[in-house]
C-alpha positions, -999 to +999 in steps of 0.1 A: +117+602-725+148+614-707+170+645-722+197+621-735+172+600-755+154+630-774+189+644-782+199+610-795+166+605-816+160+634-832+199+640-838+214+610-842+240+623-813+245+606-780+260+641-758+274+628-727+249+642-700+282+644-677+295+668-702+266+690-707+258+690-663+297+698-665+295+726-689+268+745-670+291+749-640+314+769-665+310+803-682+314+814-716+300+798-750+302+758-731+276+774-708+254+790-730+254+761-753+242+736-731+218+756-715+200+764-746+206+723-754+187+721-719+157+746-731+156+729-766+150+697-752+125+709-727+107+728-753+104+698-775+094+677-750+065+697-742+057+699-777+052+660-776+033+663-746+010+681-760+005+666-792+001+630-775-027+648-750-044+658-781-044+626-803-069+609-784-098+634-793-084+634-826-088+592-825-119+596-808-134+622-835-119+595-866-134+566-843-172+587-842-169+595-883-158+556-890-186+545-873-213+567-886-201+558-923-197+521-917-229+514-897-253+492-910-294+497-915-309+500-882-279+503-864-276+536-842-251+561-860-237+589-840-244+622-855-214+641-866-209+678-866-216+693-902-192+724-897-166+701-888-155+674-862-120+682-862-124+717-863-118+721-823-086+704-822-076+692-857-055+731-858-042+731-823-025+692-832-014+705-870-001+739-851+019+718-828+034+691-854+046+723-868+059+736-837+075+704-826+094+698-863+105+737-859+126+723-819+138+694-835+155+714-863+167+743-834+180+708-813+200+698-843+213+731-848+226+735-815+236+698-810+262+708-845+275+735-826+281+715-795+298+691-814+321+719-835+329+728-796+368+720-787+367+692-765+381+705-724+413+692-711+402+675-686+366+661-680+334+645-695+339+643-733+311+663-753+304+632-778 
């Protein structure tokens, strides 16, 4: 997902890209802004990365417990680990939904400010 989308998802704020690329060639609070827009996103982005890396261990350990419980008489039931199954990755995923909803609120912060910006007098608009 490209800059412009997570902004517009997790904000409700389309920023014109043009605007932001514009800003970064200036100085001052404009430039600031949307570079820390820039390392927001990134952040967050990573942040989904890694949680969607993670989810299929966490699937796979559900998938192994779902099958043990359900399995008929006779049928083979894999064991499952008494100290814990999610116990390897189940803190690492709750860690980074944590992390991720801790960006999205720092995006929306910065994405208000943007907005509260005065718009240039000439060039890309900031909304």
């Amino acid at each position: 997902m490209d800059e412009s989308q997570l902004i517009s998802k997790y904000t409700g704020h389309h920023l014109d890209p043009d605007a932001l690329i514009a800003a970064h060639q200036d100085t001052g609070v404009a430039a600031a802004l949307a570079a820390a827009i820039g390392q927001a996103v990134l952040k967050l982005g990573d942040a989904e990365t890694e949680l969607a890396r993670l989810t299929p261990s966490i699937i796979h350990s559900l998938t192994k417990v779902t099958t043990t419980i359900t399995a008929e008489p006779g049928q083979p039931a894999p064991g499952l680990n008494p100290v814990g199954e999610l116990q390897a990755h189940g803190p690492r995923f709750d860690t980074l939904i944590a992390v991720r909803e801790d960006r999205i609120q720092h995006l929306r912060t910065l994405v208000r400010l943007w907005l509260q910006m005065p718009a240039p007098a000439t060039g890309p608009h900031r909304t």
